[in-house]
LOZABA-270679 format. One record per residue (C-alpha): residue number from 1; residue in three letters; x, y, z. Coordinates in Angstrom, 3 decimals. Example, Ala and Ser with C-alpha at 12.3 -4.5 7.8 and 13.67 -1.06 7.14 Angstrom:
2
@pakol:1	lovex:ALA	X:12.300	Y:-4.500	Z:7.800
@pakol:2	lovex:SER	X:13.670	Y:-1.060	Z:7.140
This chain:
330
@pakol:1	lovex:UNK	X:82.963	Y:-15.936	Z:5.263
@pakol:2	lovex:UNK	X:80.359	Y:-18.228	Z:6.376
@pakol:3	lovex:UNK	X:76.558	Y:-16.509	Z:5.966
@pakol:4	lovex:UNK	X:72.992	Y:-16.994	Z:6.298
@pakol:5	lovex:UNK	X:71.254	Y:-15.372	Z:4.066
@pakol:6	lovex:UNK	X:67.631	Y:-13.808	Z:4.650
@pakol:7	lovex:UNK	X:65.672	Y:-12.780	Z:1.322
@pakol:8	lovex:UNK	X:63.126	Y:-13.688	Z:-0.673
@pakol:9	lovex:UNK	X:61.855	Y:-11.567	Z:-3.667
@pakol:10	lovex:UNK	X:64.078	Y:-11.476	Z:-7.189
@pakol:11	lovex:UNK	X:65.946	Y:-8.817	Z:-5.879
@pakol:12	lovex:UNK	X:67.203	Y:-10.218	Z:-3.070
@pakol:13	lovex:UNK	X:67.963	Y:-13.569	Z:-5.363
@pakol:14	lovex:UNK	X:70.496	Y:-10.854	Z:-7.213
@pakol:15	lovex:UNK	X:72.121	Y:-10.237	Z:-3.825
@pakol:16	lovex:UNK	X:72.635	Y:-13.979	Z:-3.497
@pakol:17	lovex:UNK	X:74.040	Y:-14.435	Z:-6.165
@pakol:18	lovex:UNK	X:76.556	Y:-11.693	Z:-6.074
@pakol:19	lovex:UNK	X:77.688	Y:-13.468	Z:-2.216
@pakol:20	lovex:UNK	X:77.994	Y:-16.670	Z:-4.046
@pakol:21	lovex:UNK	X:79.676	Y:-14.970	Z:-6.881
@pakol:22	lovex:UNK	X:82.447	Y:-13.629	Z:-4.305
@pakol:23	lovex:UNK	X:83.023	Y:-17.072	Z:-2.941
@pakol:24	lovex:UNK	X:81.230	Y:-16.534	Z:0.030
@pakol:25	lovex:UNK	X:80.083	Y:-19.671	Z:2.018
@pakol:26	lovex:UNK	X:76.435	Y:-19.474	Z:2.059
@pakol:27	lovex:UNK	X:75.441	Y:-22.086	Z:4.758
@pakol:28	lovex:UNK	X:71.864	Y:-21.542	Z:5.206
@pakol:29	lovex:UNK	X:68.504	Y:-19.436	Z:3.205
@pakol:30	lovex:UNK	X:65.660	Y:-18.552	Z:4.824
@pakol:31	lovex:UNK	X:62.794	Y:-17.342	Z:3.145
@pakol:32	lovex:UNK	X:59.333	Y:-16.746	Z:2.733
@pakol:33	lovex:UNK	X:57.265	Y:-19.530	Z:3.175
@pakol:34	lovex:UNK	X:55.370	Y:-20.677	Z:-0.101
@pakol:35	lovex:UNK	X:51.978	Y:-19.302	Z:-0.702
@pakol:36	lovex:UNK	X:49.052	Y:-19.820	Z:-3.552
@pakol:37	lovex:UNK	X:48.862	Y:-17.642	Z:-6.172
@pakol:38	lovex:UNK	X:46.836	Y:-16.606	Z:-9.315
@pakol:39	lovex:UNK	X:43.290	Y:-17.906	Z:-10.195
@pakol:40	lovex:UNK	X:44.875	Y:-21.703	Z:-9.640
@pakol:41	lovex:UNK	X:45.660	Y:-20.852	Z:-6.422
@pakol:42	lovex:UNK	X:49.217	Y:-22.925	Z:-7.184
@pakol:43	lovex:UNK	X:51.331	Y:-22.401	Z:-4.391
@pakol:44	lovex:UNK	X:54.371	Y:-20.091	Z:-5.413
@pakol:45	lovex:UNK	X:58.147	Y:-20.303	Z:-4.328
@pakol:46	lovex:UNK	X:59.877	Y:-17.143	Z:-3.637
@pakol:47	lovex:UNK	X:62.498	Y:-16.024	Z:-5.836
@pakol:48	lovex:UNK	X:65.380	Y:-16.564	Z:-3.652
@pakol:49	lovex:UNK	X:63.995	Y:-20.147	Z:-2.644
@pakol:50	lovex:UNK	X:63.997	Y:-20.938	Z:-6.501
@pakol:51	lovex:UNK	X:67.667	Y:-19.718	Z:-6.703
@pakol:52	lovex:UNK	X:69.029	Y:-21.135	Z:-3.514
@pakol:53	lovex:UNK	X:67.901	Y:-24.907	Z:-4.562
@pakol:54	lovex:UNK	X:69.291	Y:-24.489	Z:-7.892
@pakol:55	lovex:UNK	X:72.430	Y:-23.770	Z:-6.176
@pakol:56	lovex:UNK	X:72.208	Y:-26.639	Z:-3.745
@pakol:57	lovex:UNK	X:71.402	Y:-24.881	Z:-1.010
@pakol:58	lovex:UNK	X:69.748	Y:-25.600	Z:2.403
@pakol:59	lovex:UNK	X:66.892	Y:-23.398	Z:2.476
@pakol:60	lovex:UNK	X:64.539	Y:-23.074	Z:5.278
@pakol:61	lovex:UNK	X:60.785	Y:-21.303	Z:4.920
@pakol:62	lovex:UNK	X:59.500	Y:-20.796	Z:8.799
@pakol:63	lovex:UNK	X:56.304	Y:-19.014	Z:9.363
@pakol:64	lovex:UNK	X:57.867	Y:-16.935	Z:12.001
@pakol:65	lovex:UNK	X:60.076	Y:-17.020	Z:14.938
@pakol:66	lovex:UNK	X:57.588	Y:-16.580	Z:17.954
@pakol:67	lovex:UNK	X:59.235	Y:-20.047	Z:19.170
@pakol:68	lovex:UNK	X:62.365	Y:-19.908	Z:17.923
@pakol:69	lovex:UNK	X:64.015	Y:-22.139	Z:20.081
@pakol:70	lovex:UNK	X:64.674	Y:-24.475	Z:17.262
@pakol:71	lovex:UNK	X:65.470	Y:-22.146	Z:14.505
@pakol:72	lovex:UNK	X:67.836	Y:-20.427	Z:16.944
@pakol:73	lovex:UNK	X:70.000	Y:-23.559	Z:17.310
@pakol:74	lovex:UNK	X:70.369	Y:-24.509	Z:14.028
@pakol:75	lovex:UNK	X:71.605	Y:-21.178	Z:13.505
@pakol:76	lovex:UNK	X:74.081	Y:-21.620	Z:15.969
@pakol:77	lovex:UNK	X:75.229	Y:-25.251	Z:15.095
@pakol:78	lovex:UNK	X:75.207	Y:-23.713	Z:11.495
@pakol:79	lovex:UNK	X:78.795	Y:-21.345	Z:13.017
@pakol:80	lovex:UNK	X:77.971	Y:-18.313	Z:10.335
@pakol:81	lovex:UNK	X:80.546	Y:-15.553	Z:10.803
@pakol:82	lovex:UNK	X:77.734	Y:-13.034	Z:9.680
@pakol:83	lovex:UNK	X:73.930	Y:-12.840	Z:8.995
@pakol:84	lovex:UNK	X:72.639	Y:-11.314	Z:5.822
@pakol:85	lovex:UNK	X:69.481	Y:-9.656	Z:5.024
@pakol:86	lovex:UNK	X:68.290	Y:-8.385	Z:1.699
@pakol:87	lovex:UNK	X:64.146	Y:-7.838	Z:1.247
@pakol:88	lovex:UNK	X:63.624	Y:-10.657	Z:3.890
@pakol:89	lovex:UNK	X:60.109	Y:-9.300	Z:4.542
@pakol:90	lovex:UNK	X:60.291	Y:-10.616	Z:8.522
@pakol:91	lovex:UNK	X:62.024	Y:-8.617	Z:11.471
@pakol:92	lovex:UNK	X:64.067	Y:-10.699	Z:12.758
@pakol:93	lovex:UNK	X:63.534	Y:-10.391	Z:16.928
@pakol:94	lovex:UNK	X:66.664	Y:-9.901	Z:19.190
@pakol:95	lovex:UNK	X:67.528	Y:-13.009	Z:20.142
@pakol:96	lovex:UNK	X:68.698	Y:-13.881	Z:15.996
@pakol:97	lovex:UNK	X:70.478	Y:-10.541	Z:15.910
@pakol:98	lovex:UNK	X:72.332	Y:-12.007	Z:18.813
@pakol:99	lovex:UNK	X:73.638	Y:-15.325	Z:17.127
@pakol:100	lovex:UNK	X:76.371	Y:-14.261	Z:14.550
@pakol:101	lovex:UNK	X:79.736	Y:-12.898	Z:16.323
@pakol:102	lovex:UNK	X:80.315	Y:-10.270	Z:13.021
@pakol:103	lovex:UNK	X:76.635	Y:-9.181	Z:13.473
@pakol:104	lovex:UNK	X:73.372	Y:-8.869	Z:11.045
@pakol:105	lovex:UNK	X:74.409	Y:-7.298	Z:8.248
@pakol:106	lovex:UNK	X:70.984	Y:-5.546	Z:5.873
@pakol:107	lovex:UNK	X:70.684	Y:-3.637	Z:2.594
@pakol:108	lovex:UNK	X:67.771	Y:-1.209	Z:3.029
@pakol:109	lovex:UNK	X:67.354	Y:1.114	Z:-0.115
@pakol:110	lovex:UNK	X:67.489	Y:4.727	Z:0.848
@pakol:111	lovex:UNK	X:70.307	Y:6.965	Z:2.321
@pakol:112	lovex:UNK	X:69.967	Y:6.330	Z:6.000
@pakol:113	lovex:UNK	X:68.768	Y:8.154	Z:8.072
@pakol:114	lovex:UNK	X:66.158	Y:8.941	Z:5.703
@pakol:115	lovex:UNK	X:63.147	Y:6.623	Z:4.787
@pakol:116	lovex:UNK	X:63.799	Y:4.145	Z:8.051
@pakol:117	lovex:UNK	X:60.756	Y:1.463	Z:7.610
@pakol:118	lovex:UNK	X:58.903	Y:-0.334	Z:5.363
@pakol:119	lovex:UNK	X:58.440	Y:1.716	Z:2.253
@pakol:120	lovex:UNK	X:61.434	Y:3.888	Z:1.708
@pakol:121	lovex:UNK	X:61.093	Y:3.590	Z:-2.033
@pakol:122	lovex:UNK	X:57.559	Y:4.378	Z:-2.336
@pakol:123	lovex:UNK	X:58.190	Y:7.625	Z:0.077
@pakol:124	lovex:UNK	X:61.134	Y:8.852	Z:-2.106
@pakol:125	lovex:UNK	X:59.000	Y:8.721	Z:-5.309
@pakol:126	lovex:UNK	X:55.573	Y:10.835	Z:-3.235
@pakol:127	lovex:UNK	X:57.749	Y:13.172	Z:-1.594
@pakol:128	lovex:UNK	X:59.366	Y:14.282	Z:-5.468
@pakol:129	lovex:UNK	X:62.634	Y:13.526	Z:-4.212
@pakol:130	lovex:UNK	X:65.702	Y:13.964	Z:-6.965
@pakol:131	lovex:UNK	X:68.183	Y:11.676	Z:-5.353
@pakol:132	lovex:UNK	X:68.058	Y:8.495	Z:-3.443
@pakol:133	lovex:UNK	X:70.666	Y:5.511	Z:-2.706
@pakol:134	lovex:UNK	X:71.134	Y:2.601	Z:-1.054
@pakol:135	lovex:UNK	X:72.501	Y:1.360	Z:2.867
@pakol:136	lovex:UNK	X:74.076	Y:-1.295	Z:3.794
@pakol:137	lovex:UNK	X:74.210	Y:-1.317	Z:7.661
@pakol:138	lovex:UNK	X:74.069	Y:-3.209	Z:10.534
@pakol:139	lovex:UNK	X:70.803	Y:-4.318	Z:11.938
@pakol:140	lovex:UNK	X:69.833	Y:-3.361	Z:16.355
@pakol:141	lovex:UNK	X:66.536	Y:-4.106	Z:18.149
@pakol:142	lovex:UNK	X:65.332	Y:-0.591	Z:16.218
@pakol:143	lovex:UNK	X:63.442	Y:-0.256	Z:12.908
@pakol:144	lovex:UNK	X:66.873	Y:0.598	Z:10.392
@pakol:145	lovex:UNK	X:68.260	Y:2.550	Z:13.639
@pakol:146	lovex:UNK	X:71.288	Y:0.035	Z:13.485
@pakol:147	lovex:UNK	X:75.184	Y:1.896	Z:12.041
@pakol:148	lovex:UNK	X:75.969	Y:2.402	Z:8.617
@pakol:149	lovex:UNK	X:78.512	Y:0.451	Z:7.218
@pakol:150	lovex:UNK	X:78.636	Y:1.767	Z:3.398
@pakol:151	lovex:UNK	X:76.404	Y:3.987	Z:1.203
@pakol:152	lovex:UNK	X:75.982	Y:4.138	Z:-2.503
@pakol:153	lovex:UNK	X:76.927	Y:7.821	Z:-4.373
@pakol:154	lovex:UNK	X:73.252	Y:9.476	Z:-4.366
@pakol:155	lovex:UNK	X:71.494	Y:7.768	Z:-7.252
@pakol:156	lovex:UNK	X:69.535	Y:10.614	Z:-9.593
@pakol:157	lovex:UNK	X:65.970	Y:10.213	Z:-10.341
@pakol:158	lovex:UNK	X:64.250	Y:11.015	Z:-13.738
@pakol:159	lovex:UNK	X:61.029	Y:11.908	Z:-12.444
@pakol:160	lovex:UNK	X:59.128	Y:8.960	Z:-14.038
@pakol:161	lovex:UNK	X:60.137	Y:6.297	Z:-11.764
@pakol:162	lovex:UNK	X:57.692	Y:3.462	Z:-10.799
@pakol:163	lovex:UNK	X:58.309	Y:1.956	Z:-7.689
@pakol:164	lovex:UNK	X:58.939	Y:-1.591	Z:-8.698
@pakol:165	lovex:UNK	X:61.467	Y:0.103	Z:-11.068
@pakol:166	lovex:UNK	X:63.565	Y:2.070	Z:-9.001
@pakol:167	lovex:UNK	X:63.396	Y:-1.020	Z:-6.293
@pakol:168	lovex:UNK	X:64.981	Y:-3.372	Z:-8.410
@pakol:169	lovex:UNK	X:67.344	Y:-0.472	Z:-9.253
@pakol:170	lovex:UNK	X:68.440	Y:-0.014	Z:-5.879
@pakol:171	lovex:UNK	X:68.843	Y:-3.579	Z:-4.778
@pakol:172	lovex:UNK	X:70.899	Y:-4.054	Z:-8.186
@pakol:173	lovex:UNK	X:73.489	Y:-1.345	Z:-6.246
@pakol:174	lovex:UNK	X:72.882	Y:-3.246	Z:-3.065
@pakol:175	lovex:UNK	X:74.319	Y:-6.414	Z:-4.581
@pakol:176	lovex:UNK	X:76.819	Y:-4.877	Z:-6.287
@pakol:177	lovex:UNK	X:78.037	Y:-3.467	Z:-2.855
@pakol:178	lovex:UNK	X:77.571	Y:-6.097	Z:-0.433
@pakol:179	lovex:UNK	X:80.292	Y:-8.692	Z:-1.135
@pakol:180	lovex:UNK	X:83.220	Y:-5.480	Z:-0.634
@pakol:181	lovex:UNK	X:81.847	Y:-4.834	Z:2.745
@pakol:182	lovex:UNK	X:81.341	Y:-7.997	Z:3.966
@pakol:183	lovex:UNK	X:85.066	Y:-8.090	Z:3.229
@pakol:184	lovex:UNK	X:86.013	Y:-4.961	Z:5.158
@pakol:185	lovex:UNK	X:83.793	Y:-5.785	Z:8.215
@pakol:186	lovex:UNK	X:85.965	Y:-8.711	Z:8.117
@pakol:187	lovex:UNK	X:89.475	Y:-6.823	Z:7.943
@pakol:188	lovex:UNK	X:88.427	Y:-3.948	Z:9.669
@pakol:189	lovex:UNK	X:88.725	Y:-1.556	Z:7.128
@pakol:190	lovex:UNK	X:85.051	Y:-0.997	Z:7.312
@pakol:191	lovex:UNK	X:84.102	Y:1.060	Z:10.471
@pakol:192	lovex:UNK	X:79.869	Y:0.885	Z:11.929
@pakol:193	lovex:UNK	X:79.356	Y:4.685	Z:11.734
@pakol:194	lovex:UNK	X:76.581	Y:5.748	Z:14.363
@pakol:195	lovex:UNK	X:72.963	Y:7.331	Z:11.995
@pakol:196	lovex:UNK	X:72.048	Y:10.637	Z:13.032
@pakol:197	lovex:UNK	X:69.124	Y:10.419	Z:14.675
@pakol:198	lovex:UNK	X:67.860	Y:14.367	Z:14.807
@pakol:199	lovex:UNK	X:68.029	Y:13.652	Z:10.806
@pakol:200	lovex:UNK	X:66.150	Y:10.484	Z:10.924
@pakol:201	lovex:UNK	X:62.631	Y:10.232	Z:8.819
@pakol:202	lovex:UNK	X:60.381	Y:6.779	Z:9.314
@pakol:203	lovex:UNK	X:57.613	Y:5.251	Z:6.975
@pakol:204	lovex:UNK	X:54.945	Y:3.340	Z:7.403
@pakol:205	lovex:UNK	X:53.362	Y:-0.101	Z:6.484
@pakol:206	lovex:UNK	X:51.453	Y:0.406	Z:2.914
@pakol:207	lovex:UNK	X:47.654	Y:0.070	Z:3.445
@pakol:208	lovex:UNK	X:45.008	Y:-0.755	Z:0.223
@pakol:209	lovex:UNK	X:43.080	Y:2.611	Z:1.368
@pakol:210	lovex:UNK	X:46.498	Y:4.201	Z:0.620
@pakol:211	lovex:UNK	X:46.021	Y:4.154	Z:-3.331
@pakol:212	lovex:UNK	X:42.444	Y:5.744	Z:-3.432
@pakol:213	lovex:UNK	X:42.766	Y:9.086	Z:-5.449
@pakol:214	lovex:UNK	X:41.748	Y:12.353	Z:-3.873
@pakol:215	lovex:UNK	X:41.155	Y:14.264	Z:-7.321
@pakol:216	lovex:UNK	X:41.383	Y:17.523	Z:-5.226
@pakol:217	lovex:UNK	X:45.106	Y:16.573	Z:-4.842
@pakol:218	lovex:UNK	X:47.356	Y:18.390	Z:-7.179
@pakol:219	lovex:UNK	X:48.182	Y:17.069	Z:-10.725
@pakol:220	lovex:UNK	X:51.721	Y:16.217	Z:-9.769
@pakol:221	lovex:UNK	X:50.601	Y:14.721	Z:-6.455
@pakol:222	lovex:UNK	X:48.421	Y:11.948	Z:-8.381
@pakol:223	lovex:UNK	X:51.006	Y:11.407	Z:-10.743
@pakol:224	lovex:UNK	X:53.093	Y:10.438	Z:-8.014
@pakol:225	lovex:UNK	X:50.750	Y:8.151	Z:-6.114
@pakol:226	lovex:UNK	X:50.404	Y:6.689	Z:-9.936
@pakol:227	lovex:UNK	X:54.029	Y:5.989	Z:-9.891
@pakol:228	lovex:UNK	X:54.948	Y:5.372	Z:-6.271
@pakol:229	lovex:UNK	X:52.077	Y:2.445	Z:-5.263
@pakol:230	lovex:UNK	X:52.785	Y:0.198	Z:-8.708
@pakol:231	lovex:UNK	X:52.543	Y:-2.375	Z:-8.370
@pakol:232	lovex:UNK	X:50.876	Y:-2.301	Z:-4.970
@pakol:233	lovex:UNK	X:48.137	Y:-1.059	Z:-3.849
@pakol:234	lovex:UNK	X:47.551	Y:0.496	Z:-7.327
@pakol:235	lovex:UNK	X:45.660	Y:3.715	Z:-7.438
@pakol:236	lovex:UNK	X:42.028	Y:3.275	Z:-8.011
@pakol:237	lovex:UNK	X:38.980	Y:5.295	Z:-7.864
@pakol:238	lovex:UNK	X:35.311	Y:4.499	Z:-9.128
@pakol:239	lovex:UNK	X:32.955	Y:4.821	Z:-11.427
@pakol:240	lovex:UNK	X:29.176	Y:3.850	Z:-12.174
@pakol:241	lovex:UNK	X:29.574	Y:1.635	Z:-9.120
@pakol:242	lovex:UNK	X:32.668	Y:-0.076	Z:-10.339
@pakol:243	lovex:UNK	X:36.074	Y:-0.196	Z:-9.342
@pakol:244	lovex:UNK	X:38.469	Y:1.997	Z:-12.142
@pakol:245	lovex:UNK	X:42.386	Y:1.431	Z:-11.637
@pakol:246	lovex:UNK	X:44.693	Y:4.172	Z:-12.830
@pakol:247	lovex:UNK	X:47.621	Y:2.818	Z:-14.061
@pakol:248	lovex:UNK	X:49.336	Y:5.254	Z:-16.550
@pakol:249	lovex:UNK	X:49.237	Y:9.177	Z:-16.415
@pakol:250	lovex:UNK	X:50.578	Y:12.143	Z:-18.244
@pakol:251	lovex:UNK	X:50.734	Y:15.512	Z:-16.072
@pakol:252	lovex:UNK	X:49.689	Y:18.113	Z:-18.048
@pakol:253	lovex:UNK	X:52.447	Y:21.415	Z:-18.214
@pakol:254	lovex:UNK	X:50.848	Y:23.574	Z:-15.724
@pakol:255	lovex:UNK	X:49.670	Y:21.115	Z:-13.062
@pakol:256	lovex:UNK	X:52.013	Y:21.454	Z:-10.774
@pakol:257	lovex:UNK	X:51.691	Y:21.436	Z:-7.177
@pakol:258	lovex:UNK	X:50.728	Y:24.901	Z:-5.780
@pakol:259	lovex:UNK	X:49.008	Y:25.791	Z:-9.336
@pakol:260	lovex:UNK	X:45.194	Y:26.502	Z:-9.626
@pakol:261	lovex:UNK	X:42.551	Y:26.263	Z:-12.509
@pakol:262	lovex:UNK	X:42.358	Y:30.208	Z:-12.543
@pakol:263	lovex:UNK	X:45.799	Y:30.457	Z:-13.564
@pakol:264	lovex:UNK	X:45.648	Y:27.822	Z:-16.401
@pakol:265	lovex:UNK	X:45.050	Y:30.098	Z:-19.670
@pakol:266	lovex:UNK	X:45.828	Y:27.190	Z:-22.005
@pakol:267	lovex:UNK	X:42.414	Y:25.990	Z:-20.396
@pakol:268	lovex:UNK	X:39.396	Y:26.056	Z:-22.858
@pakol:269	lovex:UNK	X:37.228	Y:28.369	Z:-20.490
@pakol:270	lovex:UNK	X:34.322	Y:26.009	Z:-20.152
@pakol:271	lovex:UNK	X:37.060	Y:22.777	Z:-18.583
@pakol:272	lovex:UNK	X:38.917	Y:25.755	Z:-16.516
@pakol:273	lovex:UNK	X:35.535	Y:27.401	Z:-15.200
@pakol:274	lovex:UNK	X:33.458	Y:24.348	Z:-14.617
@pakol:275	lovex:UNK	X:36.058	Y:21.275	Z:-14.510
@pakol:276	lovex:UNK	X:35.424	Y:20.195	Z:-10.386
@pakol:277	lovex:UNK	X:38.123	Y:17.318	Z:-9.158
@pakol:278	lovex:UNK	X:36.992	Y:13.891	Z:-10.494
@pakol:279	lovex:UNK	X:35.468	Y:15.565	Z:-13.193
@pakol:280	lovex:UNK	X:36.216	Y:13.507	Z:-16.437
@pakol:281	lovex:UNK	X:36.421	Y:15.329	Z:-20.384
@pakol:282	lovex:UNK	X:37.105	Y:13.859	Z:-23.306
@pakol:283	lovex:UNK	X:38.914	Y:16.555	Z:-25.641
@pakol:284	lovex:UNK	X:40.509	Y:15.263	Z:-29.091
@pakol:285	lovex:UNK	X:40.061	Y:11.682	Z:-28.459
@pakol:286	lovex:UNK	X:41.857	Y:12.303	Z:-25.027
@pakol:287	lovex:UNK	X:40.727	Y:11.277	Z:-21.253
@pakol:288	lovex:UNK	X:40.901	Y:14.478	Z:-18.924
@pakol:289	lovex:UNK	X:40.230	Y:13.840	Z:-15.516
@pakol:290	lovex:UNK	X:39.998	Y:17.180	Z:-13.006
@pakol:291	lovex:UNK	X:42.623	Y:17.570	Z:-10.517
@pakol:292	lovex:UNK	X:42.770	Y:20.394	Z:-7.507
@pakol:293	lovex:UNK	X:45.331	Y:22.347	Z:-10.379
@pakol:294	lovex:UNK	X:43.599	Y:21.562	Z:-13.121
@pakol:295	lovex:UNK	X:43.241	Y:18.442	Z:-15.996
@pakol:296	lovex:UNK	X:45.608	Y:15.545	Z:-16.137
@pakol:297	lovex:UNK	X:45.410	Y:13.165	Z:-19.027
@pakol:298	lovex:UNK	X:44.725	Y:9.350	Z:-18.227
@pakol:299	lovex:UNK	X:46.744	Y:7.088	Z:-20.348
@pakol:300	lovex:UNK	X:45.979	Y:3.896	Z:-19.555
@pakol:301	lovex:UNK	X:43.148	Y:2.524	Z:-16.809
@pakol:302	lovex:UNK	X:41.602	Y:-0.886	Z:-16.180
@pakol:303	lovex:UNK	X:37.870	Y:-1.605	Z:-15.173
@pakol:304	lovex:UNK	X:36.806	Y:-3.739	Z:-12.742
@pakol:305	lovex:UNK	X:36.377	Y:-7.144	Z:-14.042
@pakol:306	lovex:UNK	X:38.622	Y:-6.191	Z:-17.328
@pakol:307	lovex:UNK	X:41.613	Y:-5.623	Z:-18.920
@pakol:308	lovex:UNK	X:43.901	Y:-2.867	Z:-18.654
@pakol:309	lovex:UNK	X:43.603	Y:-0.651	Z:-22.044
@pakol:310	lovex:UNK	X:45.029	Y:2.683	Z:-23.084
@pakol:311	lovex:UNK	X:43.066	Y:5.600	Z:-22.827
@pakol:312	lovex:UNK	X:41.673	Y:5.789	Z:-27.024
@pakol:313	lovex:UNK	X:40.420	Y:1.751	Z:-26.440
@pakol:314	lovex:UNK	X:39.018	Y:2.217	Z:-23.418
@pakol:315	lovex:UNK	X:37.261	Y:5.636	Z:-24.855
@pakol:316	lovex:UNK	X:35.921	Y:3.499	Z:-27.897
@pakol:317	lovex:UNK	X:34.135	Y:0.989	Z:-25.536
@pakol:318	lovex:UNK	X:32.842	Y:3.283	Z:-22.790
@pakol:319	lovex:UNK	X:32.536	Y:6.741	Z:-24.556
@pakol:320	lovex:UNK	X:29.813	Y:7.292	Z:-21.949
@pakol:321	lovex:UNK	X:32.351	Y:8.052	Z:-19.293
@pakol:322	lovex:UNK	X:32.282	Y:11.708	Z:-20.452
@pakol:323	lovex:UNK	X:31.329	Y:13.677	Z:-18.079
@pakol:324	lovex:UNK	X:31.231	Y:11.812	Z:-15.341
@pakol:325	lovex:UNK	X:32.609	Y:12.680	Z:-11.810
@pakol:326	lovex:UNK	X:34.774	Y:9.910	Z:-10.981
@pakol:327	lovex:UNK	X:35.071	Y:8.699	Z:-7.094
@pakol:328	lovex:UNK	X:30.990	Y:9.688	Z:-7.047
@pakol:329	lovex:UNK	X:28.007	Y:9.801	Z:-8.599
@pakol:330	lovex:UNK	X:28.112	Y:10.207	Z:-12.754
C-alpha cells in the first residue's frame, strides 16, 4: 500500500518502522516542525523526522494547514491508498481526511469509546483504572468519534504506571497491530465497526495548573497525579516561596481513597491528631507529607533551581523543612 504517514514523537517512529518493516510504501512524513530545546536553545528534530531521513524519506514539517491549498495537492499528486496517523500532535481538518480513497487510518491508545481526546493515558492512570488497550480506527470530522477497525486484548495495569511508561507501552501494541489491518482494510476482511456513543467518555487538553497538589486529596489520589502527569506538567507544590516538584511517592497502607486520619491506628497520635494536609514530618529519617487520609511518604522531590534528590539527601540539606505546611506558609 502506498501511505503517508503522520507522527512525530519516538513512539510513533516505532509505528514507522513496523509499516516499513511490512513492505509498505511510505511515500510521504509529516511531522512536527523543529523547535529549540534545552538551555542552548538548539533546535530539535522530532523522532520520526530523525527516522524518516535515515530511511530516505521525504519528510515534510508544516506549521499547520490553515492554507492548505498546497499541502493538499501534494498529497494528492503523492496517489497514497491510505493516510496514517500515530501521535501526530495536529488534527488534521476535513478537507485531508478527504484525500486518501481507503481513508485516515489512527492509533489512539485506549479502548474506544473510552478516553476520546487528548490525554487518554493520563485519564486511565487518575481514574485507577485496571485495564486499558489500544484502537486503531478510522479518523471523521469528530474528536476519535471515527469506526473502529481493530482493538488490542485489554492490557492489565500494575498500579505503578507512569504515564510516559504505559504510553510507550501502548504505542509498542499499536505498531505491532497496524501493518495486519492496513492489510485487511485492503482485502476487506477488516470491517469499520460504528463506537458506541451512549458509552463514549472525552478528555481534555493537559493544563500546567493541572499538576498543583491539593494535599486535602486522598493519599491514593496524589499518588496518581504523581504517576499520571510525568513527565508533563509534573506535580508541584511550594515551599518557603519556592517551587518543590514531587516526583516519586510511596502511599502509605491505609491511605486509600475514602479513608480518614481517625481511622489510621498505626498513626503515632500526635501525626494522626494534629497532621493538617500539606503538613510535612520527618519520622525515622523519612519525609511525611499530610494528605486528606492521612501521611504519604515522599521519595524523591526536586527544588526549584536544583536537582532532583531522594527523600534522605534532600532531608540532609534542608532538615528545616520539618514541619512545614507545604502549598503555604511554613
Amino acid at each position: 500500500m502506498r501511505i503517508i504517514f503522520f507522527g512525530s514523537p519516538r513512539e510513533a517512529a516505532d509505528s514507522l518502522g513496523a509499516l516499513i518493516s511490512a513492505g509498505h510504501d511510505v511515500v510521504a512524513v509529516y511531522t512536527r516542525p523543529d523547535r529549540r530545546a534545552g538551555r542552548g536553545r538548539e533546535k530539535s528534530q522530532t523522532p520520526v523526522k530523525v527516522f524518516a531521513e535515515k530511511q530516505g524519506l521525504p519528510v515534510f514539517t508544516p506549521a499547520g494547514f490553515r492554507n492548505s491549498a498546497q499541502e493538499l495537492d501534494r498529497m494528492a499528486d503523492a496517489n497514497a491508498d491510505v493516510f496514517v496517523v500515530v501521535a501526530y500532535g495536529r488534527i488534521l481538518p476535513a478537507d485531508i481526511l478527504k484525500v486518501p480513497p481507503m481513508g485516515v487510518v489512527n492509533v489512539h491508545p485506549s479502548l474506544l469509546p473510552m478516553y476520546r481526546g487528548p490525554s487518554p493515558v493520563v485519564m486511565a492512570i487518575l481514574d485507577g483504572q485496571t485495564h486499558t488497550g489500544v484502537t486503531v480506527m478510522l479518523l471523521d470530522e469528530g474528536m476519535d468519534t471515527g469506526p473502529v477497525l481493530a482493538q488490542s486484548p485489554p492490557v492489565r495495569l500494575a498500579g505503578r504506571e507512569r504515564a510516559a511508561e504505559l504510553q510507550a507501552r501502548l504505542f509498542k501494541e499499536g505498531a505491532a497491530m497496524l501493518p495486519a489491518v492496513l492489510t485487511g482494510l485492503q482485502d476487506g476482511t477488516v470491517v469499520p465497526t460504528p463506537q458506541d456513543d451512549s458509552k463514549a467518555t472525552v478528555t481534555r487538553l493537559l493544563d500546567r495548573s493541572d499538576g498543583e497538589i491539593d494535599w486535602s486529596l486522598s493519599g491514593e489520589q496524589i499518588d496518581r497525579m504523581v504517576r499520571a502527569y510525568d513527565p508533563w506538567p509534573g506535580t508541584f507544590t511550594s515551599w518557603n516561596g519556592k517551587g518543590l516538584k514531587i516526583l516519586d511517592v510511596e502511599l502509605l497502607s491505609g491511605a486509600g481513597i475514602g479513608a480518614t486520619t481517625e481511622s489510621r491506628p498505626d498513626l503515632d497520635s500526635d501525626y494522626r491528631l494534629g497532621h493538617d494536609p500539606g503538613k510535612v514530618v520527618v519520622r525515622g529519617g523519612k519525609l511525611l507529607i499530610g494528605t486528606g487520609t492521612g501521611p504519604l511518604e515522599i521519595t524523591r522531590l526536586q527544588l526549584e533551581g536544583r536537582q532532583g534528590v531522594a527523600a534522605d539527601e534532600f532531608l540532609r540539606g534542608r532538615p528545616d523543612i520539618g514541619g512545614a505546611t507545604l502549598g503555604g506558609q511554613s
